[in-house]
C-alpha positions as CSV (number, residue, x, y, z in Angstrom):
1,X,83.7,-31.5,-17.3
2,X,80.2,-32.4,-18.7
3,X,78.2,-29.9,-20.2
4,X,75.2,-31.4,-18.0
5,X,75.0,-34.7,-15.7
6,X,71.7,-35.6,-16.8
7,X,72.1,-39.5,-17.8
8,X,75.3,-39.8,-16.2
9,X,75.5,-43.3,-14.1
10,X,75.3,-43.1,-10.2
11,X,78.7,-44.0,-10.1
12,X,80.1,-42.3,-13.0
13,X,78.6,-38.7,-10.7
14,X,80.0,-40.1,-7.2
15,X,83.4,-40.4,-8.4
16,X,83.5,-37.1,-10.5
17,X,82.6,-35.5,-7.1
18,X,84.6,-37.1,-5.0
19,X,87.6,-36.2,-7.4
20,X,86.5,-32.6,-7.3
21,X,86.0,-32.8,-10.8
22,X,82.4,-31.9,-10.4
23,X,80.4,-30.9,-7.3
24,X,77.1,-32.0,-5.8
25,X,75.8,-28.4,-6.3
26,X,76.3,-29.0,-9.8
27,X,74.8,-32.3,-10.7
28,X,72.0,-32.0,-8.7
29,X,71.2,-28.4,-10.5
30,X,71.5,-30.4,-13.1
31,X,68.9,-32.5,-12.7
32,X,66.6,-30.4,-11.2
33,X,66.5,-28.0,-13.9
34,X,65.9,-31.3,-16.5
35,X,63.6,-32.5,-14.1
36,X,61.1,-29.2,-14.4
37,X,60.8,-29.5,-18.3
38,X,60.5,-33.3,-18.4
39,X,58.9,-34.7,-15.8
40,X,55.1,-33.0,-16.7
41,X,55.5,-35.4,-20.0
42,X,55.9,-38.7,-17.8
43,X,54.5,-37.2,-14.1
44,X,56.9,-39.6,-12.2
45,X,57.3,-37.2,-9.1
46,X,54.7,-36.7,-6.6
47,X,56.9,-33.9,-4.9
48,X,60.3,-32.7,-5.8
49,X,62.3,-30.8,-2.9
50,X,63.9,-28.3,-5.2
51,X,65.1,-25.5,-2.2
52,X,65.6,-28.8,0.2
53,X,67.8,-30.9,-2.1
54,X,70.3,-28.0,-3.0
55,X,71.1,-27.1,0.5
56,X,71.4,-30.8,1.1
57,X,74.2,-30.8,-2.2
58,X,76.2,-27.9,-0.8
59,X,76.1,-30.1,2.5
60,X,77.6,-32.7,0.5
61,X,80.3,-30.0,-1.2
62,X,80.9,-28.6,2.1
63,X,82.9,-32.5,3.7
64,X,86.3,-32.3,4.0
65,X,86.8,-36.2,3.5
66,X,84.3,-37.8,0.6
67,X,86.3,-41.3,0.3
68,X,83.8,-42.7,2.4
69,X,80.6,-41.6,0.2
70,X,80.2,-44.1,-2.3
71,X,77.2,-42.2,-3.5
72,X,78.3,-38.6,-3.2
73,X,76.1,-36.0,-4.6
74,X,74.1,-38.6,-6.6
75,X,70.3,-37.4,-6.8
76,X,68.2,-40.5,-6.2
77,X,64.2,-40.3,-5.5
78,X,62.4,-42.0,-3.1
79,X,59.0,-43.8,-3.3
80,X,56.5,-42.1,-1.6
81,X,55.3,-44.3,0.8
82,X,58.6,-44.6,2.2
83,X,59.1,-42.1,5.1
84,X,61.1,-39.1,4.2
85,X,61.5,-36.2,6.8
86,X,59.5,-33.2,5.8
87,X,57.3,-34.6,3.7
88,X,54.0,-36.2,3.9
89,X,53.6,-40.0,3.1
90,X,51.4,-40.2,0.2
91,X,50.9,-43.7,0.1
92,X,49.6,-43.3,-3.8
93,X,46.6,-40.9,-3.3
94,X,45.6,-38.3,-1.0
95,X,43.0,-40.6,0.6
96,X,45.8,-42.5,2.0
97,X,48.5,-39.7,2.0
98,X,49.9,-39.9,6.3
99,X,51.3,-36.6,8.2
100,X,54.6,-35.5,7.4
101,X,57.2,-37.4,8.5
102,X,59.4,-36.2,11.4
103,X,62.4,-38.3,10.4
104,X,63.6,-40.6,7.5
105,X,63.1,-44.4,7.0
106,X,66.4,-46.2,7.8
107,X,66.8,-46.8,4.1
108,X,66.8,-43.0,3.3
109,X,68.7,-42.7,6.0
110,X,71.2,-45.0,4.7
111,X,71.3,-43.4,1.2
112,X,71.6,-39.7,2.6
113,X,74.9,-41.3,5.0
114,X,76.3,-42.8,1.4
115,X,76.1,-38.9,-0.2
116,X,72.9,-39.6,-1.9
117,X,70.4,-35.9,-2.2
118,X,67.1,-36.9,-2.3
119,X,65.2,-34.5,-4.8
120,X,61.8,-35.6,-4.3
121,X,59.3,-38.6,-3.9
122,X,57.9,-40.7,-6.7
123,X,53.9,-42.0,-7.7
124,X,52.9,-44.8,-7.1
125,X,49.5,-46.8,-7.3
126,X,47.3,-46.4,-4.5
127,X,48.1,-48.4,-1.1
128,X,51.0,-50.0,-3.5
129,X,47.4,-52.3,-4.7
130,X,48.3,-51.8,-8.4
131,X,50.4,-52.9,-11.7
132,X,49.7,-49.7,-13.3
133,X,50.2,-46.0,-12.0
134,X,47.9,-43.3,-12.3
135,X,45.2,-41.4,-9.9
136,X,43.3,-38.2,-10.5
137,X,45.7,-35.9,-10.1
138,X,48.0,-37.9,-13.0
139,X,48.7,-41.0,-15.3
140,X,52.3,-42.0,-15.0
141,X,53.8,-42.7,-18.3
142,X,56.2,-44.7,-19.4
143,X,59.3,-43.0,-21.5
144,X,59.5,-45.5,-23.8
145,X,56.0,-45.2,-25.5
146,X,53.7,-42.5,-23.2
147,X,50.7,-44.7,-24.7
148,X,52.0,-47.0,-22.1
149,X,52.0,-47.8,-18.1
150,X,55.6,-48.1,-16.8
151,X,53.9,-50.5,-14.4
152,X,53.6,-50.5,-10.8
153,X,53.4,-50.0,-8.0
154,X,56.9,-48.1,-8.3
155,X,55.6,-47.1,-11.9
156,X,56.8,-43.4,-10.9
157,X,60.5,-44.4,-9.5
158,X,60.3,-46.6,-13.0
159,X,59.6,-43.7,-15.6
160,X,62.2,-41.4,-13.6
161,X,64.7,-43.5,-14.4
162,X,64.1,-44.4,-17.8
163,X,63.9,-40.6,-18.5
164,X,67.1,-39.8,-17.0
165,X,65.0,-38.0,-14.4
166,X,67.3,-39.6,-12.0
167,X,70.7,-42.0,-12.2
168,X,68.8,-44.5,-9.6
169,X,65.6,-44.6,-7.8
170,X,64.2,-46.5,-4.2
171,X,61.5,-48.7,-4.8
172,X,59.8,-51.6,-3.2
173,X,58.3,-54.5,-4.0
174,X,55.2,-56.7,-2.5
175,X,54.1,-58.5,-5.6
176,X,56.4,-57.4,-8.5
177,X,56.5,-53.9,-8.0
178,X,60.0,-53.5,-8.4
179,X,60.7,-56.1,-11.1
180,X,57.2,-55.3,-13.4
181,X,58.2,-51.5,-13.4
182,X,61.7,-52.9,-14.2
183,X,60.5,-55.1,-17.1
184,X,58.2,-52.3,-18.6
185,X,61.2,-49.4,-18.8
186,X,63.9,-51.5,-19.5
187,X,65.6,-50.8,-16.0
188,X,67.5,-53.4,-13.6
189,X,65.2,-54.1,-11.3
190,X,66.5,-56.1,-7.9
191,X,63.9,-57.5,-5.1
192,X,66.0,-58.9,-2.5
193,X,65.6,-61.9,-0.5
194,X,63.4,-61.9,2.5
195,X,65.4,-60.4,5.8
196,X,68.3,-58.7,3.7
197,X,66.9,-54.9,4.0
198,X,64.9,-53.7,7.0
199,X,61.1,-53.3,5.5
200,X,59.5,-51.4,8.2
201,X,56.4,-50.6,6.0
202,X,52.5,-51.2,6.5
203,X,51.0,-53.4,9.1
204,X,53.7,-56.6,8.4
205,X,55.1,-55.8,5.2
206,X,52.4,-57.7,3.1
207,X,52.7,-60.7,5.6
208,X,56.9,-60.6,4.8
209,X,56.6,-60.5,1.1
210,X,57.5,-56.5,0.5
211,X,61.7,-55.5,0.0
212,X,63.3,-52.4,-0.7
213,X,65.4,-52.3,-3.8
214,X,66.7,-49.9,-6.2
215,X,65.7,-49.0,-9.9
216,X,68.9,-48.5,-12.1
217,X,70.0,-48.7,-15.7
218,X,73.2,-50.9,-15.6
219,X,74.2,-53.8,-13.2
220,X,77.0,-51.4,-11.6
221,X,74.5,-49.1,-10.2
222,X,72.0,-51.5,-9.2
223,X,74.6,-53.4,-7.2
224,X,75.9,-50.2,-5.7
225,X,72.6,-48.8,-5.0
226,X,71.6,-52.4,-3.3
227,X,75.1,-52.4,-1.2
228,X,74.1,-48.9,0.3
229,X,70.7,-50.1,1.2
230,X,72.2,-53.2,2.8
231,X,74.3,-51.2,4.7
232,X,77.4,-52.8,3.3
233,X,80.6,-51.4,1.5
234,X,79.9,-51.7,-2.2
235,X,82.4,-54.1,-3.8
236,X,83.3,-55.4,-7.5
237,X,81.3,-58.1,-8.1
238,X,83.0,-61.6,-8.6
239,X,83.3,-63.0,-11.5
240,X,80.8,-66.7,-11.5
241,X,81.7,-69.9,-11.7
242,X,79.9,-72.3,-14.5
243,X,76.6,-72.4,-13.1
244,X,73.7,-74.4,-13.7
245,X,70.4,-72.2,-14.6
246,X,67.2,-73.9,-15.3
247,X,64.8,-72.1,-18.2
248,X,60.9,-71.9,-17.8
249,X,58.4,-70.4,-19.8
250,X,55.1,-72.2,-17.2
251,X,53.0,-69.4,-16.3
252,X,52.0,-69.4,-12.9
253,X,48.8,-68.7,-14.1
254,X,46.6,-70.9,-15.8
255,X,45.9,-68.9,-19.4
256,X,48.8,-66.6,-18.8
257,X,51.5,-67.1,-21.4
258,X,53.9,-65.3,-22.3
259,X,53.3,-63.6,-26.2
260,X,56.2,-64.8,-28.6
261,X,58.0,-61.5,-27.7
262,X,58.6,-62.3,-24.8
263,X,59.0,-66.2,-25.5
264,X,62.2,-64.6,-27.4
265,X,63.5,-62.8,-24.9
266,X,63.8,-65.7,-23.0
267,X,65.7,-67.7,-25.9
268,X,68.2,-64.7,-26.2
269,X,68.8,-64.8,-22.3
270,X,68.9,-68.2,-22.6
271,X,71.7,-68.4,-25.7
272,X,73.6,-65.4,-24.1
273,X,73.9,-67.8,-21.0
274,X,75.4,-70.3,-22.8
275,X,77.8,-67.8,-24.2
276,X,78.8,-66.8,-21.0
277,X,79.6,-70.5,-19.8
278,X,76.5,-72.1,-18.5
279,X,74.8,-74.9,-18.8
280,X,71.3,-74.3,-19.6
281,X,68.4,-77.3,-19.0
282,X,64.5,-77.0,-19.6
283,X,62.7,-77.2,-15.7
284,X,60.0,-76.3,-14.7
285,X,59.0,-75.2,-10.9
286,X,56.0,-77.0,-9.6
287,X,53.3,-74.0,-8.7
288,X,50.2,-75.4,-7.1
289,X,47.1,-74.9,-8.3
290,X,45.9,-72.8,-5.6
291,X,48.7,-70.2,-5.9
292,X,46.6,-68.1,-7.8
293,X,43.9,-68.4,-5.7
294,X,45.7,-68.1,-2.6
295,X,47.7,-65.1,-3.9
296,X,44.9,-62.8,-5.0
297,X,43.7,-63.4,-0.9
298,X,47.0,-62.5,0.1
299,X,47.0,-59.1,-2.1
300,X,43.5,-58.2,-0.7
301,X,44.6,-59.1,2.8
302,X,47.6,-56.9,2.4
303,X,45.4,-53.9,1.2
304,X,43.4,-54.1,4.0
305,X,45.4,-54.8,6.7
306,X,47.6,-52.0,5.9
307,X,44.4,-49.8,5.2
308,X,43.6,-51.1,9.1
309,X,46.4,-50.3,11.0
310,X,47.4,-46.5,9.1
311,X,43.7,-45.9,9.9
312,X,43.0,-44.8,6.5
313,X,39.3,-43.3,5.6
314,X,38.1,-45.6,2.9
315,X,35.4,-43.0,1.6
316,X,38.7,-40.5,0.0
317,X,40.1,-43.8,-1.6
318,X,39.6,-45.2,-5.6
319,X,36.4,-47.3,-5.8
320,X,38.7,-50.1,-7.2
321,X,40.7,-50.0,-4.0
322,X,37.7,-50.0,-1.6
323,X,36.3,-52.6,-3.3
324,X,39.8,-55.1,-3.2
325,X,40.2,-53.5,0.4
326,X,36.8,-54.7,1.3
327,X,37.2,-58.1,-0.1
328,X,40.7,-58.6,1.6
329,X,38.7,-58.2,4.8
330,X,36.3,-61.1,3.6
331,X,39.6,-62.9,3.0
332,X,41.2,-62.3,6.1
333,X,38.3,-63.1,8.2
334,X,37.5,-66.3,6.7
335,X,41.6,-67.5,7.3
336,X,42.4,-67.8,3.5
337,X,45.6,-66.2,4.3
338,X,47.6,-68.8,5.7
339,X,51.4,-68.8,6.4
340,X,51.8,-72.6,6.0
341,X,50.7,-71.7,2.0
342,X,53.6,-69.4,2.2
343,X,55.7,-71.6,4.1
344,X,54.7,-75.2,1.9
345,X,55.4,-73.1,-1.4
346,X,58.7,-71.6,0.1
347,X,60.3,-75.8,0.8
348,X,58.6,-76.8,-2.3
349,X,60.6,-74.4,-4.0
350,X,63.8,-74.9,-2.4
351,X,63.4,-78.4,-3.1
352,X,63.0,-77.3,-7.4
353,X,66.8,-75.9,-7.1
354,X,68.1,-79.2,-5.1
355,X,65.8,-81.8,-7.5
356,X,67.3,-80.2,-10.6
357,X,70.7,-79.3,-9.1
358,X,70.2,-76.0,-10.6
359,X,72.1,-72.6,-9.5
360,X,68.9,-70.1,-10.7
361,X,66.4,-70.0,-12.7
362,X,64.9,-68.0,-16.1
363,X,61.6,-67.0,-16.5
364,X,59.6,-64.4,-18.3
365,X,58.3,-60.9,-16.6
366,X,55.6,-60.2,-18.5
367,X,53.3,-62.0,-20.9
368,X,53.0,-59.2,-23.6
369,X,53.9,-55.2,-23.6
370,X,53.1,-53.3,-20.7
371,X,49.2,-52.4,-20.5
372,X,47.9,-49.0,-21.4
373,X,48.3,-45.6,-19.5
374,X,45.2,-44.9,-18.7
375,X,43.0,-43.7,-15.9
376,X,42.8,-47.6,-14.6
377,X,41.9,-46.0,-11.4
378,X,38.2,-45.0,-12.9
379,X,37.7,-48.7,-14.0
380,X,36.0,-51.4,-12.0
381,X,38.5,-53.2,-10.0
382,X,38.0,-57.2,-11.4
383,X,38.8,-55.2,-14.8
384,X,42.4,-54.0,-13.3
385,X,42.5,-57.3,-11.2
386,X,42.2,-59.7,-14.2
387,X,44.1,-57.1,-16.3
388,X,47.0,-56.9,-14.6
389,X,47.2,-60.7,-13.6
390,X,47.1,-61.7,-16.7
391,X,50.1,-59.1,-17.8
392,X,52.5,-60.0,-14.9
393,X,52.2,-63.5,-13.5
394,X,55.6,-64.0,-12.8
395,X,56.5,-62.2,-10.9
396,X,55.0,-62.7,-7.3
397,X,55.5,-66.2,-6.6
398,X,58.9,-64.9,-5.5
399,X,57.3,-62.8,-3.3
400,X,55.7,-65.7,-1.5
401,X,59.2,-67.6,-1.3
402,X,60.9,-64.7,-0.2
403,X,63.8,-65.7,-2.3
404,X,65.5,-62.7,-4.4
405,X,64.6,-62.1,-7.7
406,X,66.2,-59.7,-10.7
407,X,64.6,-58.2,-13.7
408,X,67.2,-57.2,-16.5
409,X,66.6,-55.9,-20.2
410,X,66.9,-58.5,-23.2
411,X,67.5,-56.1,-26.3
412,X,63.8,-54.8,-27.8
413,X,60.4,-56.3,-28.6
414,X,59.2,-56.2,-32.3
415,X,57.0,-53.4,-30.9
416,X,59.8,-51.3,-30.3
417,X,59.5,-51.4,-26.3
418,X,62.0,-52.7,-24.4
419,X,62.2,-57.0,-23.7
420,X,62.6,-58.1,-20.3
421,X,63.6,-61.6,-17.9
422,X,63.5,-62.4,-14.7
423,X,66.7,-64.6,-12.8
424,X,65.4,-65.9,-9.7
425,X,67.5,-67.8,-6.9
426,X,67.7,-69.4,-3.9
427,X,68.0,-67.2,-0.7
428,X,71.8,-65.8,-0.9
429,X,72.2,-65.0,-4.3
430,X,71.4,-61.6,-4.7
431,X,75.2,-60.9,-5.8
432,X,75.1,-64.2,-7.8
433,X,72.2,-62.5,-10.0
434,X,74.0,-59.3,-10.2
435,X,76.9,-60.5,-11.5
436,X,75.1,-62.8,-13.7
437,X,73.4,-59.8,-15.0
438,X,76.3,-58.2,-15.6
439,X,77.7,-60.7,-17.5
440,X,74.6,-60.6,-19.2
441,X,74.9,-56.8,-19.9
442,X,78.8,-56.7,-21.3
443,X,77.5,-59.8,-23.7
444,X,74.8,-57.8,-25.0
445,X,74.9,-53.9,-23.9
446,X,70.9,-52.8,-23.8
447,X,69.8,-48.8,-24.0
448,X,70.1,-47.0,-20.9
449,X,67.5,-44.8,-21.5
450,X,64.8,-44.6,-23.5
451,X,64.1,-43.4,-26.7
452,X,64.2,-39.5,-26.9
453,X,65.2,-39.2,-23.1
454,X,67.3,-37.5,-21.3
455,X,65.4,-35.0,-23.4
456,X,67.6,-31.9,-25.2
C-alpha cells in the first residue's frame, strides 16, 4: 500500500479500491490533508467540501459490488460554475456567485454514479470572460512557475491538477478554456466536439461553442475521465491506423505568432508523428479575415447574454467585465453575432480536411509562455482583451466549428515551463486524438506534475 495517494493516476486509485487494496476513505484523506497545506500557494479551490466529501468516500467503501465504478473513490473537483448540490454557483466572483444548488449538473452527476468524491469547486475567471484567473479574494497560480497564470477560464481546475491537488479535474471550455489552462500546466486538456456532452450552462452555452471536458495528466485518465462524462463504458483505446495529419503554424490572428518555443514544440510533435507512422504535410486552414473580428463579438455577446438571463447585478462585477459585458450588448444589438459566420466557418473547415485529405491537424496553443499572475482583474479590460488574444489565438476557432480539439504536453520550453500543441479534428475524433496522444505520450513520456509538486 502507498504511504499517501497524492499523485497517484485516477485509474491507478479506482482499481486499488476496487481490489480492496486501498479504500475511498483513505485516498480521499489523503488528498484532503495535501490539499490544506498546498493549495494557499496556488489558490485553485474556491470551496473544498472537507466534512461532505468523506462521508461521500465511506459511501463509496460502504458498496458491496465496485466492478461497476470505473472511478471509485477518485477525488476529482468541479468548476464552479458547474452546479453542484449544496453549494453556491460562483460563476468566478461573488458579483455573479447564484444560490446554492439544490441538485447536481448531470455531469457531476455522472462522475459521482462512476465512484468519483467531489472534494470541492475550483476558480475560475469571472462569467468564464477571461484567459487568466484571479479576482479580489485571489490570484490563481500556476505550479509550474507561481510568477505565472495557469490560464483560464478553468485556470483553478488547471493548477489543481498540475499540483497533484487532484488526479483529474471538470472543466469547460467556450473559447479555449480547457485547452489554454491545459497548455500553460502541462495537462491533457480535451474539448469535445459539439453535441457529445450535455452543456446545460448559461443562456445557450456561448451560442453552442462551450463543452465539458476533463483536465488530467496522462492520455489514460483523460480518456477515462471523458468516457464517464459521455456516459459511456470507458474502453482501451485502439491502436490508429497510418493517418494523415496536416501541420500549421498560421495564427488566426493577424500579428499573433507563435515565439520559437513554441514553433519547436510543434517540430517535435511533428517528428514524433512521423515516428509513430504518419505522414505529415505542411497545410494551412483558411481563417477569414473577419474571424477575429467576428469572434471578439461573439465573446462579448456570450458575456452578456449569460449576464442577462442569470440576472446578474453588473454594479458587484470587475470593471473589465462590465465594460466587455456592456460592449457585447452593443454587439448583440447591432446583429454582429451571426450563426451563418459560425455556420460558413464550420463547412469551410470541413472542407480543409476533405481538400487536403488530411485525418487531423497540428497547431500551436499558445504564442509564448503563459502571461503573468497578476491581479488582471484591476486592469482596463482592452489591456486583458489584447493581452490574452494575442497569448492564445488558437485556440477558439474550434470553438466556432464545434469540432473537438486536444491539448497535450511537448517536453519543456527553454524557459523551463512546460511546451504545449494542439490536435484538432473533424467531428468524431475525439478517441482518434486520444489515442493519437497517447501514442504521442509512450513516444516521449512528459512530467506529470510540476516541478516541486505533489509537495513533501
Amino acid at each position: 500500500m502507498a504511504d499517501t495517494w497524492v499523485g497517484a493516476t485516477a485509474k491507478q486509485i479506482a482499481r486499488a479500491v476496487r481490489r480492496g487494496d486501498t479504500s475511498a476513505t483513505q485516498v480521499v484523506a489523503d488528498h484532503l490533508d495535501y490539499l490544506t497545506g498546498t493549495d494557499p500557494v496556488v489558490a485553485a479551490f474556491r470551496t473544498v467540501r472537507a466534512a461532505e466529501a468523506a462521508a461521500e468516500a465511506e459511501k463509496v467503501d460502504d458498496q458491496t459490488d465496485m466492478s461497476s465504478l470505473p472511478l471509485a473513490g477518485v477525488p476529482i473537483a468541479v468548476k464552479e460554475n458547474t452546479p453542484v448540490a449544496g453549494l453556491p454557483t460562483w460563476h468566478g466572483s461573488a458579483g455573479a456567485r447564484q444560490a446554492v444548488a439544490e441538485e447536481d449538473h448531470e455531469l457531476v452527476r455522472r462522475l459521482r454514479g462512476a465512484g468519483a468524491v467531489v472534494i470541492g469547486t475550483t476558480r475560475m475567471s469571472e462569467l468564464g470572460l477571461w484567459g487568466v484567473t484571479d479576482d479580489d479574494s485571489a490570484v490563481t497560480r500556476n505550479p509550474w512557475a507561481l510568477d505565472r497564470t495557469p490560464g483560464g477560464s478553468s485556470g483553478g481546475a488547471a493548477a489543481a491538477v498540475a499540483a497533484g491537488l487532484v488526479p483529474i479535474a471538470h472543466a469547460n471550455d467556450g473559447l479555449g478554456s480547457i485547452r489554454i489552462p491545459a497548455a500553460c500546466c502541462g495537462l491533457i486538456g480535451l474539448k469535445p466536439g459539439r453535441g457529445v456532452l450535455p452543456v446545460n450552462l448559461g443562456a445557450d452555452g456561448w451560442f453552442g461553442l462551450v463543452e465539458h471536458g476533463v483536465l488530467a495528466t496522462t492520455v489514460a485518465d483523460a480518456a477515462l475521465g471523458h468516457a464517464v462524462l459521455a456516459g459511456r463504458t470507458p474502453q482501451p483505446l485502439s491502436q490508429p491506423g497510418r493517418l494523415r495529419i496536416a501541420v500549421s503554424l498560421r495564427s488566426p490572428v493577424a500579428g499573433a505568432s507563435a515565439d520559437e518555443a513554441n514553433r519547436a514544440a510543434v517540430a517535435d510533435a511533428t517528428r514524433l508523428l512521423a515516428e509513430c507512422g504518419h505522414d505529415t504535410l505542411t497545410a494551412d486552414p483558411v481563417y477569414p479575415t473577419s474571424l477575429g473580428l467576428r469572434g471578439l463579438a461573439t465573446w462579448f455577446a456570450a458575456g452578456y447574454r449569460d449576464a442577462e438571463a442569470a440576472e446578474v447585478d453588473r454594479r458587484g462585477l470587475q470593471k473589465r467585465s462590465r465594460r466587455l459585458i456592456a460592449a457585447g450588448g452593443w454587439a448583440w444589438r447591432r446583429g454582429l453575432v451571426r450563426e451563418r459566420d459560425r455556420t460558413e466557418f464550420r463547412e469551410r473547415s470541413l472542407g480543409f480536411f476533405v481538400e487536403h485529405g488530411v485525418d487531423l491537424l497540428l497547431t500551436p496553443v499558445l504564442t509564448g509562455p503563459p502571461l503573468r499572475a497578476a491581479a488582471w482583474h484591476r486592469r482596463g479590460w482592452l489591456s486583458n482583451v489584447a493581452a490574452q488574444v494575442r497569448n492564445a489565438p488558437f485556440a477558439a476557432p474550434w470553438n466556432i466549428t464545434g469540432f473537438p480539439a486536444l491539448t497535450l504536453p511537448v517536453g519543456v520550453r527553454p524557459d523551463g515551463l512546460p511546451a504545449a500543441v494542439q490536435l484538432v479534428g473533424p467531428p468524431g475524433t475525439e478517441l482518434l486524438l486520444l489515442a493519437v496522444a497517447g501514442q504521442l505520450e509512450l513516444a516521449a513520456p512528459w512530467r506529470r506534475h510540476a516541478p516541486g509538486f505533489p509537495r513533501p
